[in-house]
DSSP file (Angstrom, degrees, kcal/mol; ACC not computed):
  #  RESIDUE AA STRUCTURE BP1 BP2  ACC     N-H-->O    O-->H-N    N-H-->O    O-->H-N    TCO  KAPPA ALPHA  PHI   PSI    X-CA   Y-CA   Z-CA
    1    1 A X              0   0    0      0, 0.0     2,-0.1     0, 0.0     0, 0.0   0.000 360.0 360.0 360.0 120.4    0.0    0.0    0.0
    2    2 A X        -     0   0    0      1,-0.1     2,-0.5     0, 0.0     0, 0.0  -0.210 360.0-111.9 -57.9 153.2    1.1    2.9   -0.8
    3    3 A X        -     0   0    0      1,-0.1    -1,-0.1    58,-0.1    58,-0.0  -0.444  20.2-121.9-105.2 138.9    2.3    5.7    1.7
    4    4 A X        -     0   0    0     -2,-0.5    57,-0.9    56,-0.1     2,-0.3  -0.129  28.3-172.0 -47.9 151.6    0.6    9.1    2.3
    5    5 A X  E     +A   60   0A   0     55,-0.2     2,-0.4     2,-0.0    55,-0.2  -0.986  12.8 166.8-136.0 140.7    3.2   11.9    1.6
    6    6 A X  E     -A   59   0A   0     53,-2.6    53,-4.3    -2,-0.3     2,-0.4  -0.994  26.0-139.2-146.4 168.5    2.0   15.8    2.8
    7    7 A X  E     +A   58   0A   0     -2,-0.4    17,-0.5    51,-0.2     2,-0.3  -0.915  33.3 144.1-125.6 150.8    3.8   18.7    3.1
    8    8 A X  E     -A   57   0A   0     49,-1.7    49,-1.9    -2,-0.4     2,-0.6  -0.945  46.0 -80.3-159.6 174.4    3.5   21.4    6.0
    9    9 A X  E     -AB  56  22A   0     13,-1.0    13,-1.0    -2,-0.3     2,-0.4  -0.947  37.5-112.4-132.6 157.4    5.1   23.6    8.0
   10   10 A X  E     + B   0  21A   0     45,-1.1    44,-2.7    -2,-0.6    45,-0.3  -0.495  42.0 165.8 -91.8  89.2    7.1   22.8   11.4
   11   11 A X  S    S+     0   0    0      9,-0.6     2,-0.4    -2,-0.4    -1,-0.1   0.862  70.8  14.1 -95.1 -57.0    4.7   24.8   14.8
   12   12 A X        +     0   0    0      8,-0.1     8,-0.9    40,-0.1    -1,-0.2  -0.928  52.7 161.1-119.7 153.3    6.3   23.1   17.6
   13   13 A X        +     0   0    0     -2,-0.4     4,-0.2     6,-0.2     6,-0.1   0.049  48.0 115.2-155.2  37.1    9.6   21.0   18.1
   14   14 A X        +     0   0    0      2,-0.1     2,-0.2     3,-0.1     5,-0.1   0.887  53.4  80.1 -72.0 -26.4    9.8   21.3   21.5
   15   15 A X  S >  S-     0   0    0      3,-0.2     3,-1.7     1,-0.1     2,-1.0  -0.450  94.6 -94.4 -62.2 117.9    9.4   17.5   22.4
   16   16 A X  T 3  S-     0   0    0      1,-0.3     3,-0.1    -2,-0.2    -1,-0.1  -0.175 102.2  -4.7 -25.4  93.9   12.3   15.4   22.1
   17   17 A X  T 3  S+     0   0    0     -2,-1.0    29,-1.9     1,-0.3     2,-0.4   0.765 124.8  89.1  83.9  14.2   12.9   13.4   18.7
   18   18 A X  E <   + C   0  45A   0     -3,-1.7    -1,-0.3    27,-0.3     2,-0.3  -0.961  48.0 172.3-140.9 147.1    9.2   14.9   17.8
   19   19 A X  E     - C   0  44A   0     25,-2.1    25,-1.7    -2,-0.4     2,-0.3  -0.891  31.9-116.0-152.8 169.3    7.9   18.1   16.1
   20   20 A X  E     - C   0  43A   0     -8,-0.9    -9,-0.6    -2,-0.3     2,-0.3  -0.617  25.8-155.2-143.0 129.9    4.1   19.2   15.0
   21   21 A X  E     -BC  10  42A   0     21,-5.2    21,-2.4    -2,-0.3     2,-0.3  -0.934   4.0-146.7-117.8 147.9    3.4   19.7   11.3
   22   22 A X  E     -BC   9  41A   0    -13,-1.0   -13,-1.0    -2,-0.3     2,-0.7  -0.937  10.4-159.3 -93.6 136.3    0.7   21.9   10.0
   23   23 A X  E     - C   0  40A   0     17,-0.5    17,-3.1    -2,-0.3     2,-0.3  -0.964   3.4-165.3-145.8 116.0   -0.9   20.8    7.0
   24   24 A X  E     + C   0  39A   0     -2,-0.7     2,-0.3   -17,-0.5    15,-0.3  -0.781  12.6 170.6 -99.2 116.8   -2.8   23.4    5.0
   25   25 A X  E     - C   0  38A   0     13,-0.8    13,-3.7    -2,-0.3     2,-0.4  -0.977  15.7-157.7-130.6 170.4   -5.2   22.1    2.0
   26   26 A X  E     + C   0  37A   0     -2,-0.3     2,-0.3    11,-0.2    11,-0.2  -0.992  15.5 172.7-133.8 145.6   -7.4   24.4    0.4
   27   27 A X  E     - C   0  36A   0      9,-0.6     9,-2.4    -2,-0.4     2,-0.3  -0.948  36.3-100.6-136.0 178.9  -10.8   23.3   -1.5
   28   28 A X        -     0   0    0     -2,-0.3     2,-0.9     7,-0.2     5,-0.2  -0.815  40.0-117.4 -74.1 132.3  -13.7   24.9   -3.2
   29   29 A X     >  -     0   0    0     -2,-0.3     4,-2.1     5,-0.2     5,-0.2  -0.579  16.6-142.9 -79.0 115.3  -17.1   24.9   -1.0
   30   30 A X  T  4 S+     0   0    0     -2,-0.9    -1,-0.2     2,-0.2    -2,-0.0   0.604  94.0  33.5 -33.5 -43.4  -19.7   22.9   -2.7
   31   31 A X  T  4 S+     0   0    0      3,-0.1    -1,-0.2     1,-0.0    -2,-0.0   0.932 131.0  24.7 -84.7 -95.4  -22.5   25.2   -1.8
   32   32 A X  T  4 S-     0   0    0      1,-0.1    -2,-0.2     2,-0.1    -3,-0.1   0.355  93.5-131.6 -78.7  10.4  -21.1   28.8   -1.8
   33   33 A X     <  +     0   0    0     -4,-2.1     2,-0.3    -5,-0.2    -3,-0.1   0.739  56.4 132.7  53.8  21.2  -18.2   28.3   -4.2
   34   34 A X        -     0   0    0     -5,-0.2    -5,-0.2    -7,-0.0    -1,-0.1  -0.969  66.9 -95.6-138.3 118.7  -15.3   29.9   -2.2
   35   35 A X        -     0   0    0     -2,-0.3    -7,-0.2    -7,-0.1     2,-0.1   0.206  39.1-160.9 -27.6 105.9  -12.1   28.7   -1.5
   36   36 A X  E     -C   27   0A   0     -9,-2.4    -9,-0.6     0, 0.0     2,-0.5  -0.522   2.7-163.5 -79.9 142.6  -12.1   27.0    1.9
   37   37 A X  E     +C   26   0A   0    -11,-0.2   -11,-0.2    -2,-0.1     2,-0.2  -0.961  12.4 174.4-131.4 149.9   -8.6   26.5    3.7
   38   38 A X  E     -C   25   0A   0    -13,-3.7   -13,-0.8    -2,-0.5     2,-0.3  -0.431  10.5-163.8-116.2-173.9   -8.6   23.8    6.8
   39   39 A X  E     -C   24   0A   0    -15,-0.3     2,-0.3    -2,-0.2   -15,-0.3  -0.694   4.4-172.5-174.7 137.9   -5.2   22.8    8.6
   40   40 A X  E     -C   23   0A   0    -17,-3.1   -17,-0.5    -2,-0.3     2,-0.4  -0.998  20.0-122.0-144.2 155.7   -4.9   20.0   10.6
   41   41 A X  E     -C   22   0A   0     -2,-0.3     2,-0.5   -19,-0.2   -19,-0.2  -0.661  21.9-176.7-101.3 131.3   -1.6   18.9   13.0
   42   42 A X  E     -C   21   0A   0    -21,-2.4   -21,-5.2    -2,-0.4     2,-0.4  -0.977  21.2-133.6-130.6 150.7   -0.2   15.9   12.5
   43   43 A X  E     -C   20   0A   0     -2,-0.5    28,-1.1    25,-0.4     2,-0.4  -0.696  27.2-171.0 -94.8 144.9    3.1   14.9   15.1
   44   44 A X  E     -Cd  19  71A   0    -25,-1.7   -25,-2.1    -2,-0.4    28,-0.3  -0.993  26.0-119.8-144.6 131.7    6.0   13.5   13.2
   45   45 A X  E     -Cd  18  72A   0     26,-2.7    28,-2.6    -2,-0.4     2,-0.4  -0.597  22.8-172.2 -90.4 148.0    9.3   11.8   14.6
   46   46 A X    >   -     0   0    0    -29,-1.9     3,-1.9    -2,-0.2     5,-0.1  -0.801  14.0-157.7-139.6  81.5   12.1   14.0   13.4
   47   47 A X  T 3  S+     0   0    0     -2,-0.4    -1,-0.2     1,-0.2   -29,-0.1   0.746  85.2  35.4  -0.9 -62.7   15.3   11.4   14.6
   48   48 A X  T 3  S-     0   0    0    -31,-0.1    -1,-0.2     1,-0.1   -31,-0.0   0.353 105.8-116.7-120.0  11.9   18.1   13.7   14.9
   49   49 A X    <   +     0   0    0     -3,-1.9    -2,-0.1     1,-0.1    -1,-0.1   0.680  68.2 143.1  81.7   7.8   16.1   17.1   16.3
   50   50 A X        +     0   0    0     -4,-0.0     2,-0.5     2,-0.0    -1,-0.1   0.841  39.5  81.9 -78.9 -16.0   17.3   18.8   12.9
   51   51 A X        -     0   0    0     -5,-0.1     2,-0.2     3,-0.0    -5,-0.0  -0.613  56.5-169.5-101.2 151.7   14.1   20.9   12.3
   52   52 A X    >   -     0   0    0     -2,-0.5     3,-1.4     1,-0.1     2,-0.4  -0.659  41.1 -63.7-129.3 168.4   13.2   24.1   13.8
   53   53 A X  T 3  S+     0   0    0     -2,-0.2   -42,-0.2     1,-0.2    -1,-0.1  -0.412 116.7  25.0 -51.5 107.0   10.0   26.3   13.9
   54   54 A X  T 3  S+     0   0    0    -44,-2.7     2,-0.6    -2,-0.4    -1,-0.2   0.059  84.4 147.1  99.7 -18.8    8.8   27.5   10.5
   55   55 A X    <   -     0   0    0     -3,-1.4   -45,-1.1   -45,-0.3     2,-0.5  -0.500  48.8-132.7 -50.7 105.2   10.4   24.9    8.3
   56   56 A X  E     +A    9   0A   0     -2,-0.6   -47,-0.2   -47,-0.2     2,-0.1  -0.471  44.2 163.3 -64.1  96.7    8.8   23.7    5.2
   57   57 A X  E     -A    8   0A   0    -49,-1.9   -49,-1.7    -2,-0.5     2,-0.4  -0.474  37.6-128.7-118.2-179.4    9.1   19.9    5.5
   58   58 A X  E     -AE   7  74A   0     16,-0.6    16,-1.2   -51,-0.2     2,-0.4  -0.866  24.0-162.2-119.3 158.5    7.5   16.8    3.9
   59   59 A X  E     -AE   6  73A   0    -53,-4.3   -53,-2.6    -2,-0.4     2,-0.4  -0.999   1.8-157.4-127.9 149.9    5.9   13.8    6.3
   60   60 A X  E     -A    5   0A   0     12,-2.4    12,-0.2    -2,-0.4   -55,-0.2  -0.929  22.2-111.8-132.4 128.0    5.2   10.4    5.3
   61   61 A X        +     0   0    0    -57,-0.9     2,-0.3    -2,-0.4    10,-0.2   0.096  48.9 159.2 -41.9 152.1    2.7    7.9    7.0
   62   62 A X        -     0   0    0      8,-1.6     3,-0.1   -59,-0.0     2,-0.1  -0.952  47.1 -50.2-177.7 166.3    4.1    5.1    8.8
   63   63 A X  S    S-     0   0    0     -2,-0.3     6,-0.0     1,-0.1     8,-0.0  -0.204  79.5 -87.2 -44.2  97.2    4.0    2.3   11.3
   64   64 A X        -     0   0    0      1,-0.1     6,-0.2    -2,-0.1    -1,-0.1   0.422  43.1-172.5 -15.2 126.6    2.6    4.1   15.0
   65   65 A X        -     0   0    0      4,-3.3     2,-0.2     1,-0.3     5,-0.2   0.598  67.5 -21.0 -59.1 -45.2    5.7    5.4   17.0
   66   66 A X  S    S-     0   0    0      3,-0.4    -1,-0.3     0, 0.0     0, 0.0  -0.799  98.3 -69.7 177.9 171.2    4.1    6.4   20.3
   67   67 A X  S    S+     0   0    0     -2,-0.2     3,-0.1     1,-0.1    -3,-0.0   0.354 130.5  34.3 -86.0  18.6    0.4    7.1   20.6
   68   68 A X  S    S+     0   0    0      1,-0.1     2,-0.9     3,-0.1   -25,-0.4   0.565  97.7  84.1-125.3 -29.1    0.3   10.1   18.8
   69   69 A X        +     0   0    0      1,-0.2    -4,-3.3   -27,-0.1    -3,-0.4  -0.655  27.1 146.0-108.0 120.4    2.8    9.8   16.1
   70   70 A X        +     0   0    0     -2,-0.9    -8,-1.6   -27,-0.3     2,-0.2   0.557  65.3  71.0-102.5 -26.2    1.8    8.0   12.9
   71   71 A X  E     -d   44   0A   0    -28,-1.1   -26,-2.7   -10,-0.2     2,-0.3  -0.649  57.6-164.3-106.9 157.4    4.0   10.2   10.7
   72   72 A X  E     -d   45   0A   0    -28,-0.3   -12,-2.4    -2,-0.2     2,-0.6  -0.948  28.9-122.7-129.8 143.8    8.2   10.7   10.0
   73   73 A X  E     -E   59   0A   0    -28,-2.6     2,-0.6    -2,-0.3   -14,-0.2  -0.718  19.1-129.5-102.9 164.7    9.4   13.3    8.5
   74   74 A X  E     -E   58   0A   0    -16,-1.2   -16,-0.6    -2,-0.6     2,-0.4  -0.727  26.3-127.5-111.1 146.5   11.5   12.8    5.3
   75   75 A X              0   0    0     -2,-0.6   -18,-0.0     1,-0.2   -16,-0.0  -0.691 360.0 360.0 -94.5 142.9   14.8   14.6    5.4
   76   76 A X              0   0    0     -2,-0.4    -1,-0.2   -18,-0.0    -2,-0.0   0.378 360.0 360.0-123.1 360.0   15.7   16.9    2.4
C-alpha cells in the first residue's frame, strides 16, 4: 500500500525526537463556491532534532511510533 506523503510547516519541536506539522489544504465549497482552507496537525518523529519552527518539510505515513505519532518526517 502505498504511503501518504503531505507537506506542512514545522509549529512546535519542543518535544524530544518529535515536532508538530501543520498541513494546509485548500478546496472549493460545494454550496457557496469559495475557496475554503482547513489545517490540521499531524506529530512527526524527526530522529536527529534537525528541524526548527517555520520549516517547510515533507511527512510520510508510517507504522505508530508512540500514541500520537503515525508520521516521520523525510529529510531533504
Amino acid at each position: 500500500m502505498p504511503k501518504r506523503i503531505l507537506q506542512g510547516t514545522v509549529t512546535s519541536d519542543k518535544n524530544a525526537q518529535t515536532v508538530t506539522v501543520s498541513v494546509e489544504r485548500r478546496f472549493t465549497h460545494p454550496v457557496l463556491k469559495k475557496t475554503i482552507r482547513k489545517s490540521k496537525k499531524y506529530r512527526a518523529h524527526d530522529a536527529n532534532d534537525q528541524f526548527k519552527v517555520g520549516d517547510v518539510v515533507r511527512i510520510r505515513e508510517c507504522a505508530p511510533i508512540s500514541k500520537t505519532k503515525r508520521w516521520e518526517v523525510i529529510a531533504e
